[in-house]
C-alpha positions as CSV (number, residue, x, y, z in Angstrom):
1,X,-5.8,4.4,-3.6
2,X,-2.9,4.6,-2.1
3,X,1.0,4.7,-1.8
4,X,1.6,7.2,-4.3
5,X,2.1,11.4,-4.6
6,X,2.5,11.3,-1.1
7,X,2.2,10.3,2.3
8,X,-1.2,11.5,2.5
9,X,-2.0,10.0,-1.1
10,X,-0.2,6.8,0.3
11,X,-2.9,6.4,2.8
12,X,-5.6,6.3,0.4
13,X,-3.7,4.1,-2.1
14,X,-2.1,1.4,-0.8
15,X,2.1,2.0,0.6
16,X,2.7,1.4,1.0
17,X,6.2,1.9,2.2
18,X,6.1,4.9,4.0
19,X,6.9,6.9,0.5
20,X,5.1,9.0,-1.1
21,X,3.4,7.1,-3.8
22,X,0.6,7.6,-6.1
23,X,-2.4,5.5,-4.8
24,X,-2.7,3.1,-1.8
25,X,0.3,1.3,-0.1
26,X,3.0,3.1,2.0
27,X,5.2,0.6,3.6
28,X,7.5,1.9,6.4
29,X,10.9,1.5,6.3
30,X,14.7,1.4,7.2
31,X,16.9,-1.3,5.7
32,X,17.5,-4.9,7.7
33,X,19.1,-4.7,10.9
34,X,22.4,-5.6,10.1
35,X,21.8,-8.5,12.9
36,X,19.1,-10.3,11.2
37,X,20.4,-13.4,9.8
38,X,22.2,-15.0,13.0
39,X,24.8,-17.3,11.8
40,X,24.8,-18.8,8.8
41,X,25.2,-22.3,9.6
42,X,24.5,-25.4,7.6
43,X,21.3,-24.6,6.5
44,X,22.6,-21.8,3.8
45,X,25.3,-24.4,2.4
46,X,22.9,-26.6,1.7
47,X,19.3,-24.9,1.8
48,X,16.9,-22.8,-0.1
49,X,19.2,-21.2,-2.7
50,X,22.1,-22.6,-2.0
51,X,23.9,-22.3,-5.1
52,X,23.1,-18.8,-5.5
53,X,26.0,-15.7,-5.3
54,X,26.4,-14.1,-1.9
55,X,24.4,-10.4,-2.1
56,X,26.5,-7.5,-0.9
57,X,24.3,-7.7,2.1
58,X,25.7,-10.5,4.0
59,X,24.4,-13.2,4.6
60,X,21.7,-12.5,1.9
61,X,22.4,-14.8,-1.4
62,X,21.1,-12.9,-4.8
63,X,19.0,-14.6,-7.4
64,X,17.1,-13.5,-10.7
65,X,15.4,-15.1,-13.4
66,X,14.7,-13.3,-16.7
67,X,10.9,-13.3,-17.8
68,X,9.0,-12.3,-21.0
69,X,7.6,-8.5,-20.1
70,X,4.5,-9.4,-22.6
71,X,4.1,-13.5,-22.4
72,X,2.2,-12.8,-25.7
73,X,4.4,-10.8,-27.5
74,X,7.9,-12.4,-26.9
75,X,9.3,-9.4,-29.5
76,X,9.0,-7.1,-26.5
77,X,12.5,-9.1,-24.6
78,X,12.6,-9.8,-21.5
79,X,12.9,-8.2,-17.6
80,X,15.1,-9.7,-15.1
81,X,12.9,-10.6,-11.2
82,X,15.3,-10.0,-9.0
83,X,15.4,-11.8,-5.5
84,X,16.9,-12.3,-2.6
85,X,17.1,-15.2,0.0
86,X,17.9,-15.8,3.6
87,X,18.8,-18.9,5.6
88,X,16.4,-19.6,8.4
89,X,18.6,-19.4,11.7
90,X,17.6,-23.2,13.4
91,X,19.2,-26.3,12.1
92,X,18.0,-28.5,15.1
93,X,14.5,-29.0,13.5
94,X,13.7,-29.8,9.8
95,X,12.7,-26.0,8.4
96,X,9.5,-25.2,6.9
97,X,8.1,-23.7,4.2
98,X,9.9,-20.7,2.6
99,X,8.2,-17.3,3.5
100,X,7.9,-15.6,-0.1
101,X,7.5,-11.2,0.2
102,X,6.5,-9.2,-2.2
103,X,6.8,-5.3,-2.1
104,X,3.9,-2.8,-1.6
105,X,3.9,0.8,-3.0
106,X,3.2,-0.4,-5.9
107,X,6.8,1.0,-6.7
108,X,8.6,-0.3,-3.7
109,X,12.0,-2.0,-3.3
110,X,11.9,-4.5,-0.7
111,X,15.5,-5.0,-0.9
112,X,16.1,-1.2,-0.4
113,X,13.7,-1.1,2.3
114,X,12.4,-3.9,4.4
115,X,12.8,-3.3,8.1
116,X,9.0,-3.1,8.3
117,X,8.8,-7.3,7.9
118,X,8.7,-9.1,10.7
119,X,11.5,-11.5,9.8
120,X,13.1,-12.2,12.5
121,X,9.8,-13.9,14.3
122,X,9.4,-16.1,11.3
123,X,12.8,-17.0,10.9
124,X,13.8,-19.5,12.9
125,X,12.7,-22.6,10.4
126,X,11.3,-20.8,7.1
127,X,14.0,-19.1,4.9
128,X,12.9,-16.0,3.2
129,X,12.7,-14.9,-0.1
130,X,11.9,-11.5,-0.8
131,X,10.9,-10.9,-4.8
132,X,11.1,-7.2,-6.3
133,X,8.5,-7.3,-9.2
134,X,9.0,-5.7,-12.5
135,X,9.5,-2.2,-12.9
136,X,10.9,-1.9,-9.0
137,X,14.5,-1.5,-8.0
138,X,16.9,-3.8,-9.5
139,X,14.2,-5.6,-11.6
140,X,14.3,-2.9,-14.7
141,X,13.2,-0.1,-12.7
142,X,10.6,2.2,-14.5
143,X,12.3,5.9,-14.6
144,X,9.9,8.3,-15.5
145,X,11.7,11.8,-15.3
146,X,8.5,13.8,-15.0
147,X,7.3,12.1,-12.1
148,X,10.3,11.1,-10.3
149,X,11.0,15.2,-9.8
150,X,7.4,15.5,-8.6
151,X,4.2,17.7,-9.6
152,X,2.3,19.9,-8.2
153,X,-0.4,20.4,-10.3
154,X,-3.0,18.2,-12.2
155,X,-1.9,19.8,-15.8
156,X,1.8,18.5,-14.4
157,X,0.6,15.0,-13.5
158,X,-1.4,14.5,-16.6
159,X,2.3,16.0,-18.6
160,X,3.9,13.3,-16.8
161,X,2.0,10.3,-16.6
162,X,1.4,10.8,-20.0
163,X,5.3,11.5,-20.6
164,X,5.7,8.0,-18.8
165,X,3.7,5.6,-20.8
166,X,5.6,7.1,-23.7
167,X,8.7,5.6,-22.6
168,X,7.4,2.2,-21.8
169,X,5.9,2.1,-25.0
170,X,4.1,-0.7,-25.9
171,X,4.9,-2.5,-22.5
172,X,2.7,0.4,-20.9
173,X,0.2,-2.5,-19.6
174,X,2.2,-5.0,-18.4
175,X,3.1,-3.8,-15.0
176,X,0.1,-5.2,-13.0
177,X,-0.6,-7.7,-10.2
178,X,-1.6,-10.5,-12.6
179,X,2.3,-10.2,-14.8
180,X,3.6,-9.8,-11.2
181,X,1.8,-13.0,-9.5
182,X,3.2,-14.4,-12.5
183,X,7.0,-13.3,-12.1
184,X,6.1,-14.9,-8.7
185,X,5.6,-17.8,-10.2
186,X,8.8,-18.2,-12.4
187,X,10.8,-17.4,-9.2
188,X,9.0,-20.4,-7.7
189,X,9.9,-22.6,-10.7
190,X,13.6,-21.3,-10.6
191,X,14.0,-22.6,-6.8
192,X,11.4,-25.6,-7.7
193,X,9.6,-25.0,-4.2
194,X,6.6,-27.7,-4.1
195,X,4.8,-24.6,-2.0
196,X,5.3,-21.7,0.2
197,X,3.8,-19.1,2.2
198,X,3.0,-16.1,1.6
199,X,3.2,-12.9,3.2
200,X,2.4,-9.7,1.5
201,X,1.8,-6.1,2.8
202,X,-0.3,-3.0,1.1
203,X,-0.7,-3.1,-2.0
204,X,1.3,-6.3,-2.7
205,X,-1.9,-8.0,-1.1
206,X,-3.4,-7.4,-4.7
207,X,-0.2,-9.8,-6.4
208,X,-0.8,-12.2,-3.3
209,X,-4.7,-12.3,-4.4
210,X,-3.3,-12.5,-8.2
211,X,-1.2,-15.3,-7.6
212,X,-3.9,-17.5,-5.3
213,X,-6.4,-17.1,-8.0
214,X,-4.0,-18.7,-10.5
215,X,-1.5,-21.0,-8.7
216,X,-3.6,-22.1,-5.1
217,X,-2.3,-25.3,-5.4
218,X,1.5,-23.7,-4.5
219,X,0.2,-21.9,-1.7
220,X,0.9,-23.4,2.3
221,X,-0.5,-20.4,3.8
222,X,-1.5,-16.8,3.1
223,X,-0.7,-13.3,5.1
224,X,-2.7,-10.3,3.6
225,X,-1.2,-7.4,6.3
226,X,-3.1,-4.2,5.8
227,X,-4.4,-5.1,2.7
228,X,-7.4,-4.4,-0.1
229,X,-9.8,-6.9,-1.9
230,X,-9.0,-7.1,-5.1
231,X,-12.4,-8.0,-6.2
232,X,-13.7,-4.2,-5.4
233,X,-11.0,-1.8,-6.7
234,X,-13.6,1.1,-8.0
235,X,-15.7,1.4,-4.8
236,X,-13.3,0.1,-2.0
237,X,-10.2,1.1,-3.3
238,X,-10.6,4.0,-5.9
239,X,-13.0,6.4,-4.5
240,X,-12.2,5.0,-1.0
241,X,-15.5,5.0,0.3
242,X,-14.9,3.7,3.6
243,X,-12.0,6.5,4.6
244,X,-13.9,9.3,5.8
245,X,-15.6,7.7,8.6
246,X,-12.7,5.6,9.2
247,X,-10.1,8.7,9.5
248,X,-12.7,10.1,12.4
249,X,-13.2,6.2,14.1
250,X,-8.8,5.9,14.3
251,X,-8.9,10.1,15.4
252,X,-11.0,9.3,18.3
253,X,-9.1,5.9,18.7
254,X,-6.0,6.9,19.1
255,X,-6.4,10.4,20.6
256,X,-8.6,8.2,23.8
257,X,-4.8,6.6,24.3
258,X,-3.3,9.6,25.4
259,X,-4.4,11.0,28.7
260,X,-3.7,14.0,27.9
261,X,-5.2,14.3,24.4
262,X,-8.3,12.6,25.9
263,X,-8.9,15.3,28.5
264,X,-8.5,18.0,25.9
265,X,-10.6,16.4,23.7
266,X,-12.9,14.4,25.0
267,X,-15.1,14.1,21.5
268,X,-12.2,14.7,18.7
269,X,-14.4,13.7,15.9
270,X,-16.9,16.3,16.9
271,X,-14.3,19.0,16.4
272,X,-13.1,17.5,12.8
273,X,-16.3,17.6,12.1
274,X,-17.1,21.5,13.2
275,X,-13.4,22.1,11.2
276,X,-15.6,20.6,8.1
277,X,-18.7,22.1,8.4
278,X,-16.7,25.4,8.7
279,X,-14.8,25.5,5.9
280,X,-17.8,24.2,3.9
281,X,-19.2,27.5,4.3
282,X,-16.0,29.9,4.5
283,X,-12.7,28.6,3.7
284,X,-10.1,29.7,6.4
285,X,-7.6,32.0,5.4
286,X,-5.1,34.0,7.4
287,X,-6.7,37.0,6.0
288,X,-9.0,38.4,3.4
289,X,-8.0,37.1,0.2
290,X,-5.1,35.8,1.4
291,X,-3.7,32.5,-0.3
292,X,-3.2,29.0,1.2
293,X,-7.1,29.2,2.6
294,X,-8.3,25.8,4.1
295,X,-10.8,24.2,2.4
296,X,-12.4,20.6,2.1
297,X,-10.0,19.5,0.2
298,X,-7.2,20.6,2.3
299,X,-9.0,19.0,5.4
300,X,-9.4,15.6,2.8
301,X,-5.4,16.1,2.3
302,X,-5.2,16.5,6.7
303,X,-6.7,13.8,7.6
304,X,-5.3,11.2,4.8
305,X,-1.9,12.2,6.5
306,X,-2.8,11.8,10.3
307,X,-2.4,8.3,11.8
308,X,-0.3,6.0,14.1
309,X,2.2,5.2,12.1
310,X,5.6,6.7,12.8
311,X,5.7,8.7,9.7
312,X,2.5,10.0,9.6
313,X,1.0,13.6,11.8
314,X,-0.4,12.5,15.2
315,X,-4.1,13.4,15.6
316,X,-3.4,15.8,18.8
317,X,-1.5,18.1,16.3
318,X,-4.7,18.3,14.0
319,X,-6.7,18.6,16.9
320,X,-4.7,21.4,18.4
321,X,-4.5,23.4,15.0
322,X,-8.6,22.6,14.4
323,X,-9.2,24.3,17.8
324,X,-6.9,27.3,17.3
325,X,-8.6,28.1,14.3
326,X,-12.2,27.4,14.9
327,X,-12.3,28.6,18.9
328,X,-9.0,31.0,18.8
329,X,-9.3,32.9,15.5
330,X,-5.9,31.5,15.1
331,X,-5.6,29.9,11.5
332,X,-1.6,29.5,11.5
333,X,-0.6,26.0,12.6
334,X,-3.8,24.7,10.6
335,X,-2.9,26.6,7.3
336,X,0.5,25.2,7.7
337,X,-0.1,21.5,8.7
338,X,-2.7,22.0,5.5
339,X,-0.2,23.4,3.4
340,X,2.2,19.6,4.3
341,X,-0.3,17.6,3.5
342,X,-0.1,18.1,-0.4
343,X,-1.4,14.6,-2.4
344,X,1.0,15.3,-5.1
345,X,4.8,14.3,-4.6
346,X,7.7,15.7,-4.1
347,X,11.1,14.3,-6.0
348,X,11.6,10.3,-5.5
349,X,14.6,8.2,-6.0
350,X,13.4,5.4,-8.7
351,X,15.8,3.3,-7.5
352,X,13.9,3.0,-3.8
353,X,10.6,3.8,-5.3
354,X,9.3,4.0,-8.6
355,X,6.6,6.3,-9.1
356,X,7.0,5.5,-12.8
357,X,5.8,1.8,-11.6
358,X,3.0,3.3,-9.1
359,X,1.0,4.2,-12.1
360,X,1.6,1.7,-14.4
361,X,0.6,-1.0,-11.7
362,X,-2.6,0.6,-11.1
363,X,-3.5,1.6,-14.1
364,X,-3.4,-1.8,-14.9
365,X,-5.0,-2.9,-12.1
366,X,-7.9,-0.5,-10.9
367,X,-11.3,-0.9,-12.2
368,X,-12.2,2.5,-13.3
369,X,-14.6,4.9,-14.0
370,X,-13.9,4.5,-17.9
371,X,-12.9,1.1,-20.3
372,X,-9.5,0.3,-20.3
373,X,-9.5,0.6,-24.2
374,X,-12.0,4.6,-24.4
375,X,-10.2,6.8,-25.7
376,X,-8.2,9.2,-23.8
377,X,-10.3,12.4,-24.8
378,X,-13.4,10.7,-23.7
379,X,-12.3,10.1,-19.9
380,X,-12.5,13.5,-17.9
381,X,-16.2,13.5,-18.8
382,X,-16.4,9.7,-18.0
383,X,-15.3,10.4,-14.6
384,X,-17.4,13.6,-14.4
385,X,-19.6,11.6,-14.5
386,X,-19.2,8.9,-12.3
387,X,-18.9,11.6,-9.4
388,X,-21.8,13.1,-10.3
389,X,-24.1,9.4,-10.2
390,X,-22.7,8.8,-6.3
391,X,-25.0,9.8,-3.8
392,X,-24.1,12.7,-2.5
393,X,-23.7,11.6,1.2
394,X,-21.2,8.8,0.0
395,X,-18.3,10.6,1.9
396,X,-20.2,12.4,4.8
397,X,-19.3,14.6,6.5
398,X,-17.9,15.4,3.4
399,X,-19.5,16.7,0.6
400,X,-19.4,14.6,-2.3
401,X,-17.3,17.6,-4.5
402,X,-15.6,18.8,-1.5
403,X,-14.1,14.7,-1.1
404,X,-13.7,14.4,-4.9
405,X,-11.1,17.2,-4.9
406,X,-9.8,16.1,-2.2
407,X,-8.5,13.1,-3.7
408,X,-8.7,14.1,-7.3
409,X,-4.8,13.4,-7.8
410,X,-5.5,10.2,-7.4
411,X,-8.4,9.9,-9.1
412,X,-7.0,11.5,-12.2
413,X,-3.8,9.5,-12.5
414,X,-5.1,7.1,-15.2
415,X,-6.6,9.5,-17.1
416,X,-3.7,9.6,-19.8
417,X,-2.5,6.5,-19.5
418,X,-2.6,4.5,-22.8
419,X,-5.4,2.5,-24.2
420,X,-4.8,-1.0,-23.5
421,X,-6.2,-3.3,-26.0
422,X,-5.4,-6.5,-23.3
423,X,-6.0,-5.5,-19.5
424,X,-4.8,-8.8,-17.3
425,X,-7.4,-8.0,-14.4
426,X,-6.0,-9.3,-10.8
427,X,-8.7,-12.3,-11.1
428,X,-8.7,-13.7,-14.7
429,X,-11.9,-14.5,-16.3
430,X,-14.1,-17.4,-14.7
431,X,-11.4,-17.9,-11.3
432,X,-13.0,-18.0,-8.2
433,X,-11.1,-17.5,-4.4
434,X,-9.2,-20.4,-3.4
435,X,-9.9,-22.1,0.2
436,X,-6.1,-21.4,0.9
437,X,-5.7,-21.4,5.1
438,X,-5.5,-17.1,5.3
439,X,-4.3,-14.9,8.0
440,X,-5.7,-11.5,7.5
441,X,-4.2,-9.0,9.9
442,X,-4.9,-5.3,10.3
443,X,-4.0,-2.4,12.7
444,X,-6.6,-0.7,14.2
445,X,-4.9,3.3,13.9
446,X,-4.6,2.7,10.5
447,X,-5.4,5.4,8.0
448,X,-4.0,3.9,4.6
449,X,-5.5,0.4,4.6
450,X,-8.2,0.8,7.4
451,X,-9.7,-2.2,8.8
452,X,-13.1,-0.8,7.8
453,X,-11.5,-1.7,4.4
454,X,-9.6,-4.6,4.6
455,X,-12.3,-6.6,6.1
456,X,-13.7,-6.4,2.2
457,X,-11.0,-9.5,2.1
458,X,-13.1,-11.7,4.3
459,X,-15.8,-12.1,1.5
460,X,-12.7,-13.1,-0.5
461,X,-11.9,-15.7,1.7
462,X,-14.7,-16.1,4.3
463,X,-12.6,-19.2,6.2
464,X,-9.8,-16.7,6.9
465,X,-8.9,-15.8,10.3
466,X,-8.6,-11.9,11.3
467,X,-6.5,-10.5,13.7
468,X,-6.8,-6.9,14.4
469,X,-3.5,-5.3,16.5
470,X,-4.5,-2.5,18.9
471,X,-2.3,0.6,18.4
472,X,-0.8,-0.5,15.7
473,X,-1.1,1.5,11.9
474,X,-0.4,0.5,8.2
475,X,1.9,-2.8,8.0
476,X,0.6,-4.1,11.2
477,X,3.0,-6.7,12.0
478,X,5.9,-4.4,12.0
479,X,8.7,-4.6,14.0
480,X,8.1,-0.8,15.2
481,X,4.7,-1.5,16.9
482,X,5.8,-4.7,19.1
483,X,6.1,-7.9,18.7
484,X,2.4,-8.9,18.8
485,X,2.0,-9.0,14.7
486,X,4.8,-10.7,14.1
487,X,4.4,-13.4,16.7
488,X,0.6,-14.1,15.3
489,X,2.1,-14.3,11.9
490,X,5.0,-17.1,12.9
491,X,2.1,-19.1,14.3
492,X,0.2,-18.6,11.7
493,X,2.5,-20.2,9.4
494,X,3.8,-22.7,11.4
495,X,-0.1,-23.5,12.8
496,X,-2.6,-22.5,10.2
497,X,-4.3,-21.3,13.0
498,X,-4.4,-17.8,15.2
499,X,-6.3,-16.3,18.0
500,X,-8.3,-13.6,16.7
501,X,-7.9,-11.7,19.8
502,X,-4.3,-12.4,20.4
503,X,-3.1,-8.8,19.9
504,X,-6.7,-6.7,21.0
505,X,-4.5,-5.0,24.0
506,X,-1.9,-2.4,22.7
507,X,1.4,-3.4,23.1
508,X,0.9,-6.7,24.1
């Protein structure tokens, strides 16, 4: 769950931009330095895309192919993939394969923001191609009124999902990894590339697993950077199972960094964990009766906003407003860092991120509590239900209902979406993993696609090497964290081979 209704939601739904989103995936952001690129040289006269029209956003060139949006309904017409490609920077040796990205979120533009990519280490001899899927930016972005203003309740989001699938109509299932990987695939064809690599980030690790189960044969080498296995998307990825605990591992983490926080807080967990046994008993509440009282669903909200990314709350300042509370009978910074930490969104601009395509690619995608074709009236108790058979220590120190509402804006997201008479699952019937040469790379603060996830992806692909980077947080090999990531992914692609403890001292 995660990159959806907000930056808290993003970090237990893959962001993956560092918007708000409506399930897992918040990727972080700021467009291309306007250096990357170098000089253009021979190699975009004559390389990778070369007869393609120059983007506004020198020395980008702009492609885009035009696919069915149901290959078995061709009556539906057709969405155009946008993509865009650069010219690797080093003519003195032959280049190598193309580095192919795909956008996290789900609902993110890459070509409206992509300074998290660590381009500039890989692009010496691989061009890059970065692909906007369907329903994202300039590739028939999904505009969903309802949710691109934002909710604030459940009755809203249910309006407004609901208000959504209306206006995709009978294209309401076709927005998931499996039609992406294979938009992926017709952007291949159009540049007839033999192979590539491919790096993907968030939630566009699910289209990367899509694609590899259907097309391994076109695959060099594949990056899966803070990333979710595809094979488990109820217990892994929608309830999130692994998050508590991993919230508390990356508080004590990163707050044993600081000097300062460390000496103040020598056992940071311990207090979290007083916060949630508190309000388990008494919510806290500036006053009698007063509104805005923290509960365990505010404290679920907290903590799926603190991390060490650059947009997220830094731990001390939880720490600091858990104390004041709990040891100073001061509730004021804690009711108002609870009071930021919403899971529904605020407004969003569709043509950056598409919360209108958030849904629709999880709903397509997520394995969920109910059928993809039961009814809509039958679902509420269906997941009622579910809840109710997990034990009730699954999100300790949680309480199972205390965690449940926590999160339930995510967990509710699909409840009105439309029956779908033909789901495309992420791994089509009878596929198995291919034995594709896989980097899987993770940061160890992070609170969206924790590692205590993400290592789900080494059952996928047990040859693959992993590469955990100290102090860094969601997108791991970004730019913004040093240049460790980034280097470890060149080599990767160049090698096929990393050292698994290359970046294991922050900053390095």
């Amino acid at each position: 769950m995660h990159e959806s209704f907000s930056k808290s939601a993003a970090v237990l739904a893959l962001l993956i931009a560092a918007v708000p989103s409506f399930g897992p995936s918040a990727q972080a952001a700021g467009p291309l330095p306007s250096s990357l690129g170098g000089s253009v040289g021979p190699s975009r006269a004559s390389g990778l895309g070369a007869g393609l029209p120059d983007c506004p956003r020198a020395p980008w060139r702009c492609g885009v192919v035009d696919v069915p949006v149901d290959r078995q309904d061709p009556g539906l017409g057709t969405v155009p993939i946008h993509y865009y490609i650069l010219a690797h920077t080093d003519d003195s040796r032959p280049p190598l394969e193309p580095v192919l990205v795909s956008p996290g979120g789900p609902g993110a533009s890459l070509w409206q923001d992509n300074g998290f990519l660590p381009i500039e280490a890989w692009q010496g001899r691989h061009d890059t191609i970065l692909v906007d899927p369907r329903g994202v930016g300039e590739s028939g972005t999904i505009r969903c009124p309802g949710l691109d203003a934002g909710v604030s309740t459940l009755d809203a989001l249910g309006m407004a999902v609901a208000a959504c699938a209306g206006i995709l109509g009978a294209a309401s299932g076709r927005y998931g990894s499996a039609d992406a990987a294979l938009d992926v695939e017709a952007v291949r064809q159009a540049l007839a590339i033999d192979a590539f690599d491919y790096y993907s980030v968030s939630y566009a690790t699910m289209t990367a697993q899509a694609y590899a189960a259907r097309f391994p044969d076109r695959l060099h080498a594949l990056v899966l950077d803070s990333g979710f296995p595809a094979g488990d998307t109820l217990d892994a990825y929608y309830w999130g199972i692994q998050y508590p605990l991993a919230w508390l591992r990356v508080i004590d983490l990163v707050c044993s960094r600081d000097a300062a926080c460390a000496a103040a807080y020598p056992e940071p967990s311990k207090l979290i964990e007083r916060l949630i046994t508190q309000v388990q008993s008494a919510p806290i509440a500036a006053s009698p009766g007063a509104k805005g009282a923290v509960d365990e669903a505010a404290v679920v909200a907290m903590l799926a906003s603190v991390g060490g990314a650059p947009w997220q709350v830094r731990p001390r300042t939880l720490l600091d407003a858990a104390h004041a509370a709990l040891d100073g009978n001061e509730p004021a910074s804690l009711l108002l860092l609870a009071a930021d930490s919403s899971m529904f969104s605020g407004p969003s601009d569709p043509a950056s991120f598409s919360n209108g395509d958030n849904v629709a690619a999880q709903c397509a995608d997520i394995t969920l509590p109910w059928g993809p074709s039961d009814p809509v009236a039958s679902r509420p108790a269906e997941l009622e239900a579910a809840a109710a058979a997990l034990p009730a220590d699954t999100f300790a120190p949680f309480t199972r209902d205390g965690y449940i509402a926590g999160v339930m804006p995510f967990l509710a997201m699909c409840l009105e979406w439309p029956v779908q008479e033909r789901n495309a699952r992420i791994l089509p019937s009878g596929a198995t993993w291919p034995d594709v040469p896989t980097l899987i790379i993770g940061g160890d603060t992070d609170t969206q696609a924790p590692i205590d996830a993400n290592r789900g992806l080494l059952e996928q692909f047990p040859h693959a090497v992993e590469v955990v980077v100290a102090g860094a947080a969601h997108n791991a090999a970004a730019p913004f964290y040093g240049s460790c990531g980034g280097r470890v992914v060149n080599g990767f692609l160049d090698t096929l081979s990393a050292d698994p403890k290359a970046c294991a001292t922050p900053g390095s």
